[in-house]
N, C-alpha and C positions, 0 to 999 in steps of 0.2 A: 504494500500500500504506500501512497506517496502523496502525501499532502503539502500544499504551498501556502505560506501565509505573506499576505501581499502587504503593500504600505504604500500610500501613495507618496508620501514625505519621506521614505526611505529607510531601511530597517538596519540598527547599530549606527546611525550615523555614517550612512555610507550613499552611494546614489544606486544600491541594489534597492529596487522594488519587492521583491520579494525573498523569503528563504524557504528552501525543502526540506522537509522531514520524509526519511524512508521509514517503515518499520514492517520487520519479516520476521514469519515464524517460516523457517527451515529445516525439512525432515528429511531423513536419510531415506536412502533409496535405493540398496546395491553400494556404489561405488560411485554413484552420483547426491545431490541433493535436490530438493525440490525449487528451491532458489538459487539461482547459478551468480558467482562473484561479481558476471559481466553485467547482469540486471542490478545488483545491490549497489554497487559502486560506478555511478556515472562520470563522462568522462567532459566536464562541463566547470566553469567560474562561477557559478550560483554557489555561494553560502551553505551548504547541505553537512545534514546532520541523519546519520545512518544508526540505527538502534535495531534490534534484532534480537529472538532467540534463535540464534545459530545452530545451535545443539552440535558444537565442534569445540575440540580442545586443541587447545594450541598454547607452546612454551611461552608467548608474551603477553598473554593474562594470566595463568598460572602455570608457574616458571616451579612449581615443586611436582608436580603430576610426571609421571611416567609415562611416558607415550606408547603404545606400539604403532605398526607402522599403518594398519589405518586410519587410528587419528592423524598423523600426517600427511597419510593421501588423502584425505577427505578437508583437514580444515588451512595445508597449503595453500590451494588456488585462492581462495578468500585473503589471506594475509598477503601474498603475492601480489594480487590485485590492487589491494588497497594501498600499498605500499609504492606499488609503481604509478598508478593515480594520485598520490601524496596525501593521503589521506591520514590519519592518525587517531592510534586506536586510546582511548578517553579511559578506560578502566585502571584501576591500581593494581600493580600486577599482584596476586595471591588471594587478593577481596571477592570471595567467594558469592556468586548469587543461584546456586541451588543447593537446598541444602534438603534431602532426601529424606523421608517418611521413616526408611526404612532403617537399622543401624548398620548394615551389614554394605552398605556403598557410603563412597566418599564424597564429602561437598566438592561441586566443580562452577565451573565458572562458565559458563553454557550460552550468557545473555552478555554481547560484547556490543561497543558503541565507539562511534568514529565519527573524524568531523574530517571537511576537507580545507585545504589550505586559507580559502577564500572567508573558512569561518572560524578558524581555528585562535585566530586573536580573540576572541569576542568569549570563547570558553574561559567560565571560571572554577568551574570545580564538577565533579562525579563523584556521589557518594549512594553507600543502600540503607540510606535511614528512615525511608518509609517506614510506619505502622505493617504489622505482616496483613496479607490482604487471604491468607487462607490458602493460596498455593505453596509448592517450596520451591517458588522460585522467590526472589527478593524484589520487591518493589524499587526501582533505579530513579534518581534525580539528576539530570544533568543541569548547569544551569548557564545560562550566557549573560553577559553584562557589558552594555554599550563602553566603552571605554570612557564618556565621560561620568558615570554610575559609579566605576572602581575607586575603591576609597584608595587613596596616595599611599605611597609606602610608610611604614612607620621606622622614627629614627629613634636615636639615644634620646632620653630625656635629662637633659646637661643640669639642671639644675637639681634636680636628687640624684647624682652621682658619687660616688664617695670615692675620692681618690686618695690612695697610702703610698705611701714612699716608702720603701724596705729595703734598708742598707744589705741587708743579708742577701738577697737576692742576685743572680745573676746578673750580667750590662746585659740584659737582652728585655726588648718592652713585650708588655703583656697585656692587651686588650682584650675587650670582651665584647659579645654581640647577641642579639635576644636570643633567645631558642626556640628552634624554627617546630611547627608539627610534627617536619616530616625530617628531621635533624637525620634520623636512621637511614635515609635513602639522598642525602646530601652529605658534599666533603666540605669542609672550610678550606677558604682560598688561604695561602701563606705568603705572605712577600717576604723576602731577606731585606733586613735592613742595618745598616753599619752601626758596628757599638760604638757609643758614647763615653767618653770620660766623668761618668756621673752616674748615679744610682739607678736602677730602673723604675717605672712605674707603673701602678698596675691601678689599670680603671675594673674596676669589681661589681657587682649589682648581683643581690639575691636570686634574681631570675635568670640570670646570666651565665654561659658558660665561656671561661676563659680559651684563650687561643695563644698559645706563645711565638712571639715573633722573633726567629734569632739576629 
């Protein structure tokens, strides 16, 4: 199914009149699927946003599951596809949205969502924090935000900082930066910077985790 939602003034702040929504349920078939990769992923500048129960596993939504090799023949062509169209896949890799009746199979990740280049700014987050709706599959949120909507970045707050001087400490500075959600799937940038004939100092904040700078 493919719905268009139009705008005469223009959607995100852009001079696209309209954006697409795909959404497929895909059932296996043999060695084929019922919705083929070339229908799902259009090859077009519209804004488009693809949602889907795919009923395919693939390592870059859940990157712990063991494949054999026809979940690879079957849910390739799709990631393939999408990939080569520049499309990009919206889910948190391991964030499970079927989680089964029964105890005896494992949660998989079945319901995957993708946006294409043209809208891919305008994405601000996918999470499965719906209320359960009584199936096991997990109710999905994706949500888009015009870019002038985005709250600003947030910085240091310089006036409750508490800054110590510690003779003991190495010539090397030690700053700190907030703690991100997603700290576990990001690295901290490190620049080298030249020691000082002088003590170091360390900007510190309860919420904050340190970074040393050599």
């Amino acid at each position: 199914m493919a719905v268009n939602f139009h705008s005469l003034e223009g959607l995100f702040d852009t001079s696209h009149n309209f954006f697409r929504l795909y959404n497929a349920h895909s059932i296996p078939s043999g060695h084929t699927m019922s919705v083929s990769p070339v229908d799902l992923f259009p090859q077009h500048d519209i804004p488009t946003l693809v949602l889907g129960d795919l009923n395919i596993h693939h390592s870059a939504c859940d990157p712990t599951r063991l494949l054999c090799n026809y979940d690879q023949l079957i849910s390739s062509p799709y990631f393939d596809t999408a990939s080569a169209l520049l499309f990009s896949l919206l889910n948190t890799p391991g964030v499970h949205t079927r989680y089964p009746f029964t105890s005896n199979h494992r949660p998989a990740v079945l319901d995957q969502s993708f946006d294409n280049t043209a809208l891919l700014q305008y994405f601000s987050s996918w999470n499965p924090s719906l209320p359960p709706t009584g199936s096991d599959h997990t109710a999905l949120t994706n949500i888009l935000s015009t870019p002038l909507l985005k709250p600003p970045p947030k910085g240091l707050n310089w006036k409750y900082t508490d800054w110590i001087t510690s003779p003991a400490a190495p010539r090397s500075y030690t700053c700190s930066f907030p703690r991100s959600p997603h700290s576990a799937l990001t690295r901290p940038m490190v620049r080298r910077l030249p020691c000082q004939n002088h003590s170091a100092h360390h900007l510190q904040h309860p919420d904050q985790t340190p970074i040393l700078l050599h």
